[in-house]
N, C-alpha and C positions, 0 to 999 in steps of 0.2 A: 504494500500500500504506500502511496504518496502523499507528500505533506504540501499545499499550496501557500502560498506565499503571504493570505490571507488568514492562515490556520483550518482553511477548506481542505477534508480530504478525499482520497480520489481512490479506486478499485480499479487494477489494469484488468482486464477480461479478454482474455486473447482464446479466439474459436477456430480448432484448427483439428485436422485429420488424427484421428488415434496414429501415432508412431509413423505420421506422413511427416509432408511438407508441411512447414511454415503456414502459419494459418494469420486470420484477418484478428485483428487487436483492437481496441477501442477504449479511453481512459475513462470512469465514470464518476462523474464529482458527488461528494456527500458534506452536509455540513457538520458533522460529526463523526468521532471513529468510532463508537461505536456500531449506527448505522451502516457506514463501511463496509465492516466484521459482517456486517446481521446478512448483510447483501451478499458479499462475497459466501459464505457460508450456505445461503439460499442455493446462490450457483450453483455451490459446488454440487451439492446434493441434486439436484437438475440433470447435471450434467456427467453424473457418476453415479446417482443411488448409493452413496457413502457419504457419513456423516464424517464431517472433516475434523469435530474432535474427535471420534474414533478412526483418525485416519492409520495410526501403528497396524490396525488390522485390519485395512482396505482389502476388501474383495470383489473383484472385478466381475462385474456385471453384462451379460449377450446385449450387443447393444448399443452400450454406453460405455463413454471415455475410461480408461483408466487412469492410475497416477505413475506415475516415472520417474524412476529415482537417478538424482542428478548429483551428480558427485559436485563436493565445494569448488569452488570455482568454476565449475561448467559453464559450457560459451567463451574462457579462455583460456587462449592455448598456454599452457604454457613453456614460456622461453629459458634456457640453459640457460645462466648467466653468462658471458663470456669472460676470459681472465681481464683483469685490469679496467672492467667497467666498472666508474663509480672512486675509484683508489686511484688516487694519485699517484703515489707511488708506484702501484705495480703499471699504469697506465704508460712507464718512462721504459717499462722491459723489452724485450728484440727478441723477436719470435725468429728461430730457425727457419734456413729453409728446410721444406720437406724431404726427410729422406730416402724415399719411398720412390720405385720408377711409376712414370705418370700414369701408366695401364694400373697399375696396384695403387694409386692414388684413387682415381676414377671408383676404383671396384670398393674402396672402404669410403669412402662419401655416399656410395648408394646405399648399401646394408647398412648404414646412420642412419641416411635420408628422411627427415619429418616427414618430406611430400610421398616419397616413396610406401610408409606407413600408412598416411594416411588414407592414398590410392588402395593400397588392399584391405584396409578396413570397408572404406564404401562399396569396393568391388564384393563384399560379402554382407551388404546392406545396414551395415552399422552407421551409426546417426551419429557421425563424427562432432557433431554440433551437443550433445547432451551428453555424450563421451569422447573428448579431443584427449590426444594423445598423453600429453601433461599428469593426466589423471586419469590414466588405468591403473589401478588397484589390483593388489593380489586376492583383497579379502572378496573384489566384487565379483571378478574372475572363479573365485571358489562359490561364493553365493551362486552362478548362472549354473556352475557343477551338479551342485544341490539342487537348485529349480530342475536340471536334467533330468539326474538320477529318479523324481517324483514320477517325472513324465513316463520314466522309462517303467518304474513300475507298472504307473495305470493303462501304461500299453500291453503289460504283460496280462493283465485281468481279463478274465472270461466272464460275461463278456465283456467289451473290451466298450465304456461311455464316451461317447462324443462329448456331451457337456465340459463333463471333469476333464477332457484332454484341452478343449480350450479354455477351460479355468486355469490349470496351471500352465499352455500355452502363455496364455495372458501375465502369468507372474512371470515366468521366462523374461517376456520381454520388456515387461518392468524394470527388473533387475539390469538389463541389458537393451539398451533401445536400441529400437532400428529406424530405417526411414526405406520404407518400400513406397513415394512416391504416396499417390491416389488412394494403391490398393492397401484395403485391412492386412493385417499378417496372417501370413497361412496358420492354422494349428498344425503344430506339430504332432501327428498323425499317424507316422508310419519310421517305423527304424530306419530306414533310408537317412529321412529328413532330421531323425535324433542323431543320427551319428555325424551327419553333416554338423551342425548345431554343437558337438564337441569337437569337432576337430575345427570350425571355426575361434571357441575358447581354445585353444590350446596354440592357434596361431596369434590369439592376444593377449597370451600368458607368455610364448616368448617373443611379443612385440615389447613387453613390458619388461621383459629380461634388460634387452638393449637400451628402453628408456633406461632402467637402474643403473644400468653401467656410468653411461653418460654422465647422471645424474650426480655419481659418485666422485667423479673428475676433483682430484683434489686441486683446488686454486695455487698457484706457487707465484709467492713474492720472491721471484730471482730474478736478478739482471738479464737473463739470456734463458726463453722457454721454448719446448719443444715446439714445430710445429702440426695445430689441431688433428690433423691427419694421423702424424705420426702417434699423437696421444691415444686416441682413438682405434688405430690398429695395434698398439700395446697393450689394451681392456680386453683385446679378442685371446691373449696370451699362444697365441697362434703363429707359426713361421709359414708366409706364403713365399712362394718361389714363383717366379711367372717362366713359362716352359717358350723355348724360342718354338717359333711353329715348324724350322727344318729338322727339329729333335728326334732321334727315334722314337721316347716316349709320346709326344704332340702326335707324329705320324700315326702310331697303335691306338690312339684312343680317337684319332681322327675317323682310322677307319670301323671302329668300333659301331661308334655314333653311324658312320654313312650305310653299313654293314645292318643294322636293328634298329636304325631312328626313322624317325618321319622327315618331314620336311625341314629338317632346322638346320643354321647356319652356326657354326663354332668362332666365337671371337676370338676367346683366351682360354688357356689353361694355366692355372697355378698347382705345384707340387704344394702339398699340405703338410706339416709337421705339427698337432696338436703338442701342447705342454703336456707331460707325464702319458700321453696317450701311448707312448711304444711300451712303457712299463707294465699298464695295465693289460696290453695285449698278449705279452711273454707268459702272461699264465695260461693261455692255450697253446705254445709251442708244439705240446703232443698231438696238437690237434694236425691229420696231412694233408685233409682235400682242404684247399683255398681256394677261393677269386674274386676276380675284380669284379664287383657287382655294380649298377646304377639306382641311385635313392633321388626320389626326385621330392621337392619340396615348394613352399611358399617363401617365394624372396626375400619374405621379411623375419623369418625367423633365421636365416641364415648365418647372421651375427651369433643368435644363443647356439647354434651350433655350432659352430666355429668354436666358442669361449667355451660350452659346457661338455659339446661329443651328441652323436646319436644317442637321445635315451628315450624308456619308456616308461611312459607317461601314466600315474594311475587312471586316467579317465581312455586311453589310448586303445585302439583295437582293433577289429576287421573280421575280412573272411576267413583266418586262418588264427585269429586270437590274439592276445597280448604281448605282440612282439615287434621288433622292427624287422621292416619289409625291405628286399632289397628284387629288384627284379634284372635277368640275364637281355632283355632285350631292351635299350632305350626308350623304344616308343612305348613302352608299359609303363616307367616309371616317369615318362614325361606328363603321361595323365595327370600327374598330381603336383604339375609347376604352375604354382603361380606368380605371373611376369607383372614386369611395371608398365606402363601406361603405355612405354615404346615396345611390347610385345619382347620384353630382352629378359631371361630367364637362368638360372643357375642351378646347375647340380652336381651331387656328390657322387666319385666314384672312390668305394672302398675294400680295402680288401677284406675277406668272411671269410674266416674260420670256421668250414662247416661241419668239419670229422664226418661220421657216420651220419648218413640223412634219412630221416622219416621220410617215406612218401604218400601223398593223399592225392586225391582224385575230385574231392569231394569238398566244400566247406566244414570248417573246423572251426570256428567260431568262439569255445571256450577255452581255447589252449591257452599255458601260459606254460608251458615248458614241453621240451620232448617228453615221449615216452620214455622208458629205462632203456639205458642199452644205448640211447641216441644222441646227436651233438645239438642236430639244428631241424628243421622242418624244409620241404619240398613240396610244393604245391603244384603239381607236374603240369605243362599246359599241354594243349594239343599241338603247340611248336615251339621250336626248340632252336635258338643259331646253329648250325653245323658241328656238331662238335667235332671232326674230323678237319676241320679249321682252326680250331681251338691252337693257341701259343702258349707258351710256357716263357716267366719272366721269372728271375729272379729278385725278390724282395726282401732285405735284410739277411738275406742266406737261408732263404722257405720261397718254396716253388709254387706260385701261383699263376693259375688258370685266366686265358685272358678271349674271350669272346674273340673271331673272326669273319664266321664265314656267317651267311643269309639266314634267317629262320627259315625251316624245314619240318614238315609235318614229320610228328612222331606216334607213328602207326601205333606204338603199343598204349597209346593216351588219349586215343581217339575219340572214345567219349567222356574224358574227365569235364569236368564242369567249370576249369578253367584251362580261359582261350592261350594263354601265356605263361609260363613259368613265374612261380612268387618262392621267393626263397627267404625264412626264418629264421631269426634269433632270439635266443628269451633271457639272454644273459649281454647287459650294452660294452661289458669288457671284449665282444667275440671279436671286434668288427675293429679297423681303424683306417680313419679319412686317409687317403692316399693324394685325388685331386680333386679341385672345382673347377668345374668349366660352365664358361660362360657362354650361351648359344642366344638367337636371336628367335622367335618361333615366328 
């Protein structure tokens, strides 16, 4: 409420789409705050069928608006501070130049990139405006978990209510606003659309990784600071190597990609050397079948991968269970890139440790580790790269398996119920980044 200038008060009343656009506003003068209160309050109940002093336990009504929970500050973004803004002192400091080549310059300004974030936020209909970047939360991010895991329930009930699934539909998106535009939000309906809806949390649990990093950037009053780039690629505690494209390794992964990809163009490759990640991985050395697998990803969590490793996530899951997924043909794993706004896209090629592999034909759903006996899981497809093309590289002194030749049906998987090879791990030690390459789709 607004206070005039006259001691007149006024009620902002803004009518606009449940979890759309921007709606039409209009200020409403009263000559008392009380009346005010008494008006606004009428509204509300109008306009929601919830009393707004019981609004702690707002129950959203078929029909009618609901409320939307808006983190403090919502509507601004908020800004890192830069060093030396505001201090005098530090404002006299001399930033390095960067010491990064301009290709690895370029690539660690994206996976920061505000603009970058906030493109795949909206690209998965999040209402950048009621949740701007500034102010993603962990605790919120875990509340949308919670609203999930409900849904997931009352999806599992026989029979299975419409009402109640967009009752806590509607808390869902409470917790988590979206902006689809005109149209109402779908209820989430169908395990399809639930598991979408966690794996959208979990690309803004590690969007919020990267803010925190950021975030943490200790300010230095030295005469001479590094520069932001540099700082920035030091958070990822990560060693990139950018690969010349006449390299043998650029060459093997070039033809990898042209061998089981789709239509995509290779800009760069960088060799990867995570912090402590070759240590963790020597505890599978007894492990003998290896290869280089492709993990495809959302560009914006790239950063928390880079800084934390392939993990799995407890909300995390699929056709084959609680594991990460690595697939033998590019074009499988590219399904699950999502690019910036210039269609330009990034993914991991790692090496897996698979030892002895389970094979399934079939969805497997509640897995969260091999059976006895086993290393890792195989989700056979009906094709398969060549394997009679198949190379052998040496890596750290362990012989790993490296895709060559075309996908080729495999008679004996003919009618498995997946079209493509998915290959599993239920342990994030098996596996270690080797490159990222960056394609164009």
């Amino acid at each position: 409420m607004a206070r005039g200038a006259h001691g007149s008060h006024a009620v902002p009343l803004i009518l606009g789409l449940l979890q759309g656009e921007v709606g039409q506003s209009k200020l409403l003068p009263f000559t008392s705050l009380e009346a005010a209160k008494k008006d606004f309050e009428k509204k509300f109940w109008e306009k929601t069928k919830n009393s707004w002093a019981a609004r702690e336990n707002f129950v959203a009504q078929p029909g009618k608006y609901t409320l939307i929970e808006v983190q403090p500050g919502a509507g601004q973004e908020v800004t890192l501070r830069a060093d030396g803004v505001g201090d005098e002192k530090v404002s006299k400091c001399r930033t390095l130049p960067c010491a990064l080549d301009e290709t690895t310059q370029k690539l660690v300004a994206l996976i920061f990139s505000s603009d970058m974030f906030r493109h795949a936020m909206q690209t998965m209909n999040i209402d950048v405006k009621k949740m701007p970047l500034g102010n993603l939360s962990k605790q919120q991010i875990a509340r949308g978990f919670e609203a999930l895991e409900e849904l997931e329930a009352a999806l599992g009930e026989q029979p299975c209510r419409m009402s109640r699934l967009e009752e806590l539909s509607s808390r869902f998106y409470t917790i988590v606003p979206h902006n689809f535009g005109r149209a109402r939000p779908p209820p989430i309906d169908s395990p399809e659309l639930l598991r979408a809806k966690k794996d959208m949390l979990l690309v803004l649990a590690d969007i919020e990784v990267a803010q925190s990093l950021q975030a943490q950037k200790v300010e230095e009053e030295e005469e001479v600071v590094a520069h932001p780039l540099d700082r920035d690629y030091a958070l990822l505690c990560c060693q990139l190597t950018l690969l010349e494209h006449t390299s043998q390794e650029y060459e093997m992964i070039l033809n990898y990609v042209a061998q089981t990809g789709g239509q995509v163009y290779i800009l760069n490759i960088w060799k990867v050397a995570r912090e402590g990640e070759d240590k963790l991985f020597q505890a599978h050395d007894h492990l003998e079948h290896r290869r280089l697998l492709w993990h495809g990803t959302n560009v914006a969590v790239v950063a928390a991968i880079l800084r934390n490793g392939l993990r799995i996530m407890p909300h995390s899951g699929g056709r084959v269970g609680k594991g990460i997924y690595f697939a033998s043909e590019n074009s499988k794993s590219a399904g699950y890139v999502g690019c910036t706004s210039k269609r330009v896209g990034l993914m991991f090629l790692t090496e897996v440790a698979l030892g002895k592999q389970y094979c399934i034909t079939r969805d497997e759903p509640t897995l969260q580790q091999p059976p006895d006996g086993y290393d890792s899981v195989l989700a056979c497809g009906r094709t398969e790269p060549d394997p009679a093309q198949d190379v052998e590289v040496m890596l750290d002194g362990k012989k790993v398996l490296v895709c060559q030749g075309k996908p080729i049906p495999m008679p004996a998987y003919k009618d498995s119920s997946f079209f493509q090879s998915e290959y599993l791990i239920y342990q994030e030690s098996q596996c270690r980044i080797r490159y990222l390459v960056q394609l164009r789709f």
